[in-house]
C-alpha positions as a Markdown table, in Angstrom:
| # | Residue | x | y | z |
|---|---|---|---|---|
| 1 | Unk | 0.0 | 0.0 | 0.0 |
| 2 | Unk | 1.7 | 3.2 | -0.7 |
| 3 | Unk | 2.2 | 6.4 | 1.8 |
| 4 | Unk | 0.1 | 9.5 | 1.7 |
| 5 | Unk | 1.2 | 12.7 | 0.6 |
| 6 | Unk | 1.3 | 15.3 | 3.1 |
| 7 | Unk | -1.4 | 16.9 | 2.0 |
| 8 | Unk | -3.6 | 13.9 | 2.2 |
| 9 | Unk | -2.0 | 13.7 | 5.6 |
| 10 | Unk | -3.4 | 17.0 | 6.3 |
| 11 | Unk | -7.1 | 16.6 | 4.9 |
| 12 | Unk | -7.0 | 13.4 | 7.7 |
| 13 | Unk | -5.9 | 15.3 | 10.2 |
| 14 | Unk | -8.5 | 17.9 | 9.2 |
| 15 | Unk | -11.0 | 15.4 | 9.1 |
| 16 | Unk | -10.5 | 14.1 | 12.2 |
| 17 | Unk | -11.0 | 17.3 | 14.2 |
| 18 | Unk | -14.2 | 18.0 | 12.7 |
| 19 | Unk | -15.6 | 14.7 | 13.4 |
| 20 | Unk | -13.9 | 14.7 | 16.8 |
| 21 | Unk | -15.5 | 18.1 | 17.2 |
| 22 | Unk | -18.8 | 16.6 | 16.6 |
| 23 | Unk | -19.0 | 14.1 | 19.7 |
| 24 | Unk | -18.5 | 16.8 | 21.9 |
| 25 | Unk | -21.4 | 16.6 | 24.4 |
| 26 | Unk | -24.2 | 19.2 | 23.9 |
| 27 | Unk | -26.3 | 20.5 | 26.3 |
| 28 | Unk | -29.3 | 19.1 | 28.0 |
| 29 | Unk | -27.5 | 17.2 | 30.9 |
| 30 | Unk | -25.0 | 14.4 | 28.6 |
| 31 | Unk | -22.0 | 16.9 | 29.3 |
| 32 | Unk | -22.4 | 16.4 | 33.2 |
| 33 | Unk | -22.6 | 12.5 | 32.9 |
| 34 | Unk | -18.9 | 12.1 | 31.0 |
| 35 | Unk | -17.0 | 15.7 | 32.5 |
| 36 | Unk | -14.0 | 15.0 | 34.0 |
| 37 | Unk | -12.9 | 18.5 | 35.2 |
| 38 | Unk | -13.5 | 20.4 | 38.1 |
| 39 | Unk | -14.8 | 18.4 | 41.5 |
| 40 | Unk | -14.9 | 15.0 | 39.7 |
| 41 | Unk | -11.5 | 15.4 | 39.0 |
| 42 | Unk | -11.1 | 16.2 | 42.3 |
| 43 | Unk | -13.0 | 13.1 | 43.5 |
| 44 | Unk | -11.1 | 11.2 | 41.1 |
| 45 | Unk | -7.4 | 11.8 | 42.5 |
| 46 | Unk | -8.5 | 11.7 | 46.1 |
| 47 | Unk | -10.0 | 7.8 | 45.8 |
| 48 | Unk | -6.6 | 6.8 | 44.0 |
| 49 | Unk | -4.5 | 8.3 | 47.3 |
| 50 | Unk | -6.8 | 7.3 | 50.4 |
| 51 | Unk | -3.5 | 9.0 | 52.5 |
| 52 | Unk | -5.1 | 12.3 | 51.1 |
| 53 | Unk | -3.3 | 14.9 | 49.4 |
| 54 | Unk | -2.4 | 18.4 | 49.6 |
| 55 | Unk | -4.5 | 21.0 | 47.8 |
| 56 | Unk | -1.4 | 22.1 | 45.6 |
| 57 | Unk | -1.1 | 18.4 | 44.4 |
| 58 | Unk | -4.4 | 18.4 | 43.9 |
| 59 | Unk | -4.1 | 21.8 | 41.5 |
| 60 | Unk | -1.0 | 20.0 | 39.5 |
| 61 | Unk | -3.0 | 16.4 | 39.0 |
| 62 | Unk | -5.9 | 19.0 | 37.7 |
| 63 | Unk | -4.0 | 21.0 | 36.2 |
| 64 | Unk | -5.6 | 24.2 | 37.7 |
| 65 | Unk | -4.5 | 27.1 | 39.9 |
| 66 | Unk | -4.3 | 27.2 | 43.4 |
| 67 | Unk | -7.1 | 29.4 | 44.2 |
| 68 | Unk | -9.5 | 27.9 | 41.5 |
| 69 | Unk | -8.8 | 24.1 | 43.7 |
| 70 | Unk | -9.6 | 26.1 | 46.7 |
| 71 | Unk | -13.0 | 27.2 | 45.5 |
| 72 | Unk | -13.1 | 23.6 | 44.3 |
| 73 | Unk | -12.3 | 21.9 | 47.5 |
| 74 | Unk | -14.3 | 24.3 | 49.6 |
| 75 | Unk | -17.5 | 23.8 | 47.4 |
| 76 | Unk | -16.6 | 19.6 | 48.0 |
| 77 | Unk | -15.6 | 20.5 | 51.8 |
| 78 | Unk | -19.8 | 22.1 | 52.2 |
| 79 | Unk | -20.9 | 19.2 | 50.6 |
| 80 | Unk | -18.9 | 16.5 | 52.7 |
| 81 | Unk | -17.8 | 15.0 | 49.6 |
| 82 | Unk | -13.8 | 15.7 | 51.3 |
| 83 | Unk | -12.0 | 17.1 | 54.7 |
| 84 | Unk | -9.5 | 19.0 | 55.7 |
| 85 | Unk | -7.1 | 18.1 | 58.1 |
| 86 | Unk | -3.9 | 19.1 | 59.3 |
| 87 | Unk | -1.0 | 16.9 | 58.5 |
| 88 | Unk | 0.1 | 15.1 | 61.3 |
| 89 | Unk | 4.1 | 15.1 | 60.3 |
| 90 | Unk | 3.8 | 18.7 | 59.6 |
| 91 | Unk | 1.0 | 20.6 | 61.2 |
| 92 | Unk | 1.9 | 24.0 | 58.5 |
| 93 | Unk | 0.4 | 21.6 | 55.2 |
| 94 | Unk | -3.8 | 20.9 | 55.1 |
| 95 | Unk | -4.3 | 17.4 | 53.8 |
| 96 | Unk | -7.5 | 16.9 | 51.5 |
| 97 | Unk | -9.2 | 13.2 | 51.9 |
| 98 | Unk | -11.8 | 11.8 | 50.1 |
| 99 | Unk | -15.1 | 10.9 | 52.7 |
| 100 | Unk | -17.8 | 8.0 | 52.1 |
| 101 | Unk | -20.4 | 10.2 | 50.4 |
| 102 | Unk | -17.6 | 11.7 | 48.0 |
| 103 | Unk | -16.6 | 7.8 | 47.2 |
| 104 | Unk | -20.1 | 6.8 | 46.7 |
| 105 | Unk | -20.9 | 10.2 | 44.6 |
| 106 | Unk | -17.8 | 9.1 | 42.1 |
| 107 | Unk | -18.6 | 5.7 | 42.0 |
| 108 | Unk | -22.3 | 7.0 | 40.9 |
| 109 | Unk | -20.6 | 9.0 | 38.1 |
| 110 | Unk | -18.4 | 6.0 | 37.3 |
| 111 | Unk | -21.2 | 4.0 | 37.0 |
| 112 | Unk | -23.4 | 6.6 | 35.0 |
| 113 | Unk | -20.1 | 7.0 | 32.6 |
| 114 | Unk | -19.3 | 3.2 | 32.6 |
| 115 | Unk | -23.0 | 3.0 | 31.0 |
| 116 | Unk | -22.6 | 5.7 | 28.6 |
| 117 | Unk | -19.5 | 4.3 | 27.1 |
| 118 | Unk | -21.1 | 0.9 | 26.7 |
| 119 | Unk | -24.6 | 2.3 | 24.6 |
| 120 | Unk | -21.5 | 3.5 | 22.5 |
| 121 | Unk | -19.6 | 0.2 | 22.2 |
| 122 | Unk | -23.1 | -1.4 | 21.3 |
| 123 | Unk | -24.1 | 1.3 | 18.6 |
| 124 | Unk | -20.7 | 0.5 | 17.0 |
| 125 | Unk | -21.1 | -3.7 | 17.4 |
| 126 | Unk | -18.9 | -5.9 | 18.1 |
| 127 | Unk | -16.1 | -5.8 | 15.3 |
| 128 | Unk | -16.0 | -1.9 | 15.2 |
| 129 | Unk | -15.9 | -1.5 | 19.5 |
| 130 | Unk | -12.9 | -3.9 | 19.1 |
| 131 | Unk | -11.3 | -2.3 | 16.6 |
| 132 | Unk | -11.8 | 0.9 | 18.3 |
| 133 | Unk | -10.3 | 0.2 | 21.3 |
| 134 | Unk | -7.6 | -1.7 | 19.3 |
| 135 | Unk | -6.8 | 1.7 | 17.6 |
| 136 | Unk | -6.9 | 3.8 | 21.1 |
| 137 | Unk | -4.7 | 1.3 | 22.6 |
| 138 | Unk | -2.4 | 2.2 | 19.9 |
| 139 | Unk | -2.5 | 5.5 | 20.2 |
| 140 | Unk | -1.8 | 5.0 | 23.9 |
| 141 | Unk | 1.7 | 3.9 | 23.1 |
| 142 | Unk | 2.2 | 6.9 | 20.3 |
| 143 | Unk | 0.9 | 10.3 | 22.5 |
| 144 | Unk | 3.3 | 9.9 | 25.6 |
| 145 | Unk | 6.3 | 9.6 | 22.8 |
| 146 | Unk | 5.4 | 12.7 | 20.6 |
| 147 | Unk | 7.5 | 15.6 | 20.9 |
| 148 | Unk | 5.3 | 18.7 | 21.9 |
| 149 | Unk | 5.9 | 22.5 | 21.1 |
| 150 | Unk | 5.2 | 24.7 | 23.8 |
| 151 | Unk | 1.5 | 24.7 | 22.8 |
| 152 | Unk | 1.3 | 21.2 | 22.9 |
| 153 | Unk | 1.1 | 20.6 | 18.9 |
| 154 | Unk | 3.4 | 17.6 | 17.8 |
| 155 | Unk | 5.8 | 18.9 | 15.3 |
| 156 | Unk | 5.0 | 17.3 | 11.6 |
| 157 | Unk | 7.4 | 14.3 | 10.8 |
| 158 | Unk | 7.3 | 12.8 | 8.1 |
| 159 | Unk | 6.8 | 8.5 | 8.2 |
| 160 | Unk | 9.8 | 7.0 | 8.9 |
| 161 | Unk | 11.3 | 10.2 | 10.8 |
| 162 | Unk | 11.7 | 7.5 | 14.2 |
| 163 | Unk | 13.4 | 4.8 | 12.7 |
């Protein structure tokens, strides 16, 4: 089979972002059931480190500022979702750990997300949901080895460029 041209490249490339553009969630409540930013995120790092974790490990994992995860983990602290405590090895740093209603609210979302993703996988069938995650499990391997420019776009290589 032979190569693309780079401008065939392109028109894929092109192609893809419109059509990944497209299965962005619209309003009218689907956009809550998948989000990932914000307090889920929130939730998400805190049940993967039952120690806790500091607000400021809490903005990098979320990629946030430090005041926006303070409004964030105030608004989860109101809620019970999480507490505050002080650290006991060094009583200066606030720890941030998840409680039982903020583990049973994410497993919910989980759960709500987990069903979501399947309706998908059905609509597609068998062979295609396979070959999907086939693909994506690909992908996997490439992202983490692309060289980004300081606005995250991969430079343009040409096939063959790694070897």
């Amino acid at each position: 089979m032979a190569d693309l041209s780079a401008e065939e490249w392109n028109e894929l490339a092109r192609e893809l972002f419109t059509l990944t553009h497209r299965m962005r969630p619209h309003r009218g409540g689907r956009r809550e059931a998948i989000d990932m930013r914000g307090e889920p995120m929130v939730l998400v790092s805190l049940s993967h480190h039952p120690e806790g974790m500091t607000a400021g490990e809490l903005a990098d994992a979320a990629l946030v500022s430090t005041a926006r995860m303070a409004a964030l983990v105030n608004g989860l602290e109101e809620r019970g979702l999480v507490t505050r405590t002080k650290d006991d090895r060094d009583r200066r740093r606030t720890v941030v750990r998840i409680t039982a209603a903020g583990k049973a609210t994410i497993e919910e979302r989980f759960n709500r997300r987990m069903a979501h993703v399947v309706a998908i996988l059905r609509e597609l069938g068998p062979a295609d949901a396979r070959e999907l995650v086939r693909i994506t499990g690909r992908l996997a391997k490439i992202v983490p080895q692309m060289p980004c420019d300081a606005e995250g776009a991969a430079p343009v290589r040409e096939r063959g460029d790694d070897r």
